[in-house]
C-alpha positions as CSV (number, residue, x, y, z in Angstrom):
1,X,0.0,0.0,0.0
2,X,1.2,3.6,-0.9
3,X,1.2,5.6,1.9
4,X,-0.2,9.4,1.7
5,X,3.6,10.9,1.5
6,X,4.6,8.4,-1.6
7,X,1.4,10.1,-3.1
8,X,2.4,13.7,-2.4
9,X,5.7,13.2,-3.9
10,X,4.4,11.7,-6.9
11,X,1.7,14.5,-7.4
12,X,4.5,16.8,-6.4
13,X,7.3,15.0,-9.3
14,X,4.4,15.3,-11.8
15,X,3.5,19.0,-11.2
16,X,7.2,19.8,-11.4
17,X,7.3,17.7,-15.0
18,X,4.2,18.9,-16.0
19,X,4.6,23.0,-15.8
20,X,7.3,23.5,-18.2
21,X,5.1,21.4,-20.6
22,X,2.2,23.6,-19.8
23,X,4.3,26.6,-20.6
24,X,5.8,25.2,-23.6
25,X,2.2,24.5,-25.1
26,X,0.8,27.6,-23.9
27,X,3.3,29.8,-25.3
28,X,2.0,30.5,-29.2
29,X,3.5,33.5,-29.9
30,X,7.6,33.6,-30.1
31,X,8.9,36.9,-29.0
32,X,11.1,38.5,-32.0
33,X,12.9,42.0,-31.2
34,X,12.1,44.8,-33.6
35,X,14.6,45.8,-36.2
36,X,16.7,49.3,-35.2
37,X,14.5,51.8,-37.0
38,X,15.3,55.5,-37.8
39,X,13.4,58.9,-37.9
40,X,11.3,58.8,-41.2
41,X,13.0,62.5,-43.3
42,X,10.4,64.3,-45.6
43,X,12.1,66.2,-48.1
44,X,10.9,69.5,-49.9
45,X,10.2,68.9,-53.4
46,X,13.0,69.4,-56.2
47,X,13.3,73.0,-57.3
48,X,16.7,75.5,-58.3
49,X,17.5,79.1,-58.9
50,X,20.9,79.9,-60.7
51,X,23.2,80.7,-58.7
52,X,25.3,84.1,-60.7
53,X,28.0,86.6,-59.2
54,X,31.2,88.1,-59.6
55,X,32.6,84.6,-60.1
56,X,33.5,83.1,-63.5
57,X,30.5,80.2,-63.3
58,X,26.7,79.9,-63.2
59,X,24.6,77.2,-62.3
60,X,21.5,76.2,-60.4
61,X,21.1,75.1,-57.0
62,X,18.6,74.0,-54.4
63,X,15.8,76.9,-53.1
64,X,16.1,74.7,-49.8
65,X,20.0,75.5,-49.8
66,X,21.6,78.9,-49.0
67,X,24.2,79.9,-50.5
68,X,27.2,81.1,-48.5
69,X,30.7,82.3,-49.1
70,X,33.3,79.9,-47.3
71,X,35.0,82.5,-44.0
72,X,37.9,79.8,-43.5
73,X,41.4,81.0,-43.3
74,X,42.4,79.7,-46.3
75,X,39.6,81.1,-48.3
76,X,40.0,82.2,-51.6
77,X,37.3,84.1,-54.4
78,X,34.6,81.9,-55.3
79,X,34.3,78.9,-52.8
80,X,31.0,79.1,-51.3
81,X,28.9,76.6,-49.1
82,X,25.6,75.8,-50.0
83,X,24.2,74.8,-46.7
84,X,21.2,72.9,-45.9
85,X,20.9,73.6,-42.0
86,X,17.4,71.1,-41.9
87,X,19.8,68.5,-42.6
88,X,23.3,69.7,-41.1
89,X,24.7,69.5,-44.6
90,X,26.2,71.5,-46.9
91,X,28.0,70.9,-50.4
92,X,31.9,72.5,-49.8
93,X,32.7,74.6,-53.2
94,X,35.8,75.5,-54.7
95,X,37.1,77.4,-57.7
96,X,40.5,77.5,-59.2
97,X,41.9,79.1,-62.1
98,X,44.1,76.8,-64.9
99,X,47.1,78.0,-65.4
100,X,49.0,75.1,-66.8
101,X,48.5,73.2,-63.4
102,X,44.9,71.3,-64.3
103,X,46.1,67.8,-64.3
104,X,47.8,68.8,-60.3
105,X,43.9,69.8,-59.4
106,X,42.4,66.5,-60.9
107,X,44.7,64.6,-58.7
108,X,44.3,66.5,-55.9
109,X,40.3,66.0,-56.0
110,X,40.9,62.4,-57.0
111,X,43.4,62.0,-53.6
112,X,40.9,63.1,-51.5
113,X,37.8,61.1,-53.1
114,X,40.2,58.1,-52.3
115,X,41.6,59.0,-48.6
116,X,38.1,57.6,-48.1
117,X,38.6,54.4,-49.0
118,X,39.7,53.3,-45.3
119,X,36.2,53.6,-44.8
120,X,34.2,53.4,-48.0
121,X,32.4,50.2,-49.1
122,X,33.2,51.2,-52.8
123,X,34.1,54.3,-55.0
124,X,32.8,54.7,-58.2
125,X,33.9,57.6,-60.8
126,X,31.2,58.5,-63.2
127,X,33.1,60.9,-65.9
128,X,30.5,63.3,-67.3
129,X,31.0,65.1,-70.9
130,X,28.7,68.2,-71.6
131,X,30.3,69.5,-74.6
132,X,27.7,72.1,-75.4
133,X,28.8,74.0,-72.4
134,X,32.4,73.0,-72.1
135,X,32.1,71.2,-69.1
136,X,34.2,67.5,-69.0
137,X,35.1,66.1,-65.5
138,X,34.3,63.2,-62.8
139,X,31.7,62.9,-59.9
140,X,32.7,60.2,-57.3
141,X,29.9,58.5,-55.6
142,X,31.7,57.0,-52.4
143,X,29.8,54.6,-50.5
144,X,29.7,53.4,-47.0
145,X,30.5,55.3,-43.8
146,X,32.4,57.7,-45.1
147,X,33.0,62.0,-43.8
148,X,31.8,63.1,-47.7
149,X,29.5,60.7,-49.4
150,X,29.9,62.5,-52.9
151,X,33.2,64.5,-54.6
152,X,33.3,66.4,-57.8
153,X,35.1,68.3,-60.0
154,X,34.5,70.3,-63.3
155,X,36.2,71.9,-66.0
156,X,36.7,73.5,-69.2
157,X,39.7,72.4,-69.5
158,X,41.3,75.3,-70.3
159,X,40.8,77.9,-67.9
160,X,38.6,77.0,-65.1
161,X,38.2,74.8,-62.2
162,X,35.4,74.0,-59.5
163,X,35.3,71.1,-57.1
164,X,32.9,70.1,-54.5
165,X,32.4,68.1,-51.9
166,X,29.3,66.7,-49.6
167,X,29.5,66.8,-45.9
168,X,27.3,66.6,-43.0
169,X,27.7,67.6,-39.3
170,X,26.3,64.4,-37.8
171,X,28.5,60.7,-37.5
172,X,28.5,59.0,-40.5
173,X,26.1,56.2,-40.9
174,X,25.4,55.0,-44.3
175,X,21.6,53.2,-43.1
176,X,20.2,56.2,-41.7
177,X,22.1,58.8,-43.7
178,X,21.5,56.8,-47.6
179,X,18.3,58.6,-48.1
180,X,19.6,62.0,-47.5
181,X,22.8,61.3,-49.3
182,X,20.6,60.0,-52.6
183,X,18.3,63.1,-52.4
184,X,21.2,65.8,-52.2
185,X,23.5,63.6,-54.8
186,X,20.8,64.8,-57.6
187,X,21.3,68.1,-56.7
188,X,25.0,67.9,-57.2
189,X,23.9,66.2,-60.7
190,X,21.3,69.2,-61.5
191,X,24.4,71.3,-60.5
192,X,26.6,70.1,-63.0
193,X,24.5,69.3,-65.6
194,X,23.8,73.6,-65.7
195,X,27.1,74.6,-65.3
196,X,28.6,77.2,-67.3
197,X,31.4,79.7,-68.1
198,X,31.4,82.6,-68.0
């Protein structure tokens, strides 16, 4: 005969087995963390107004940008910021005059496109040709997280020189910054595509 305590430890033993079942069974959702999201960014729709001064260029730029001449020690005439304070960005400018010494600015643009690549995921140079207005010259789309996602330069060939580069003031993080970086890369596109000399 089973005596009252072998029946309390059985009951006991199968209450013990039987609760992690229970929970198991019960249990039909799994939990699954939610991906890292960032802040959704609305951008203003696409419009320009040329951009004309004392300088020997034209072009258009963004309405949502200000234009800005560059205060830094080592300014010279004609570089200019074209900052977009919304997005604590701004596209760096810089004009040089050719004076024999062209291919020494292509390589300097090209060195600093590629000082990136520590960083950058990939570099790709798109050359761009717009005969019609004498402008010839190569826009780097560098990817990953990189301090400038886009570098530039343009020329006639002959006797000017602009560059540019895109920076913003935050760290750089290609997943959160990719849709900002796409947006303002047209606008460097639109830019070059109205270039001209004056």
């Amino acid at each position: 005969m089973t005596s009252l305590r072998d029946l309390i430890k059985s009951l006991r033993r199968a209450v013990i087995l039987a609760i992690p079942l229970l929970l198991t069974v019960s249990c039909k959702e799994s939990f699954t963390p939610k991906p890292r999201a960032y802040f959704r960014i609305d951008f203003p729709e696409k419009a320009y107004r040329e951009f004309s001064n004392d300088c020997p260029f034209t072009f258009e730029y963004p309405v949502y940008g200000n234009m800005v001449a560059y205060q830094g020690k080592d300014a010279e005439p004609c570089w200019n910021n074209i900052e977009f304070p919304q997005y604590k960005g701004k596209i760096h400018l810089t004009y040089k005059p050719v004076n024999d010494n062209l291919s020494m600015y292509v390589e300097d643009i090209r060195v600093l496109a590629y000082k990136h690549l520590i960083k950058a995921d990939d570099i790709i140079d798109k050359p761009f040709y717009y005969p019609e207005h004498r402008v010839y010259g190569i826009l780097y789309d560098i990817r990953g997280n990189t301090a400038s996602a886009v570098s530039f330069f343009a020329t006639d060939s002959i006797r000017n020189f602009l560059s540019g580069s895109l920076y913003f003031s935050v760290p750089p993080n290609i997943d959160s910054l990719g849709p900002v970086v796409d947006f303002f890369k047209k606008d460097i596109v639109h830019m070059i595509e109205t270039l001209k000399w004056n």
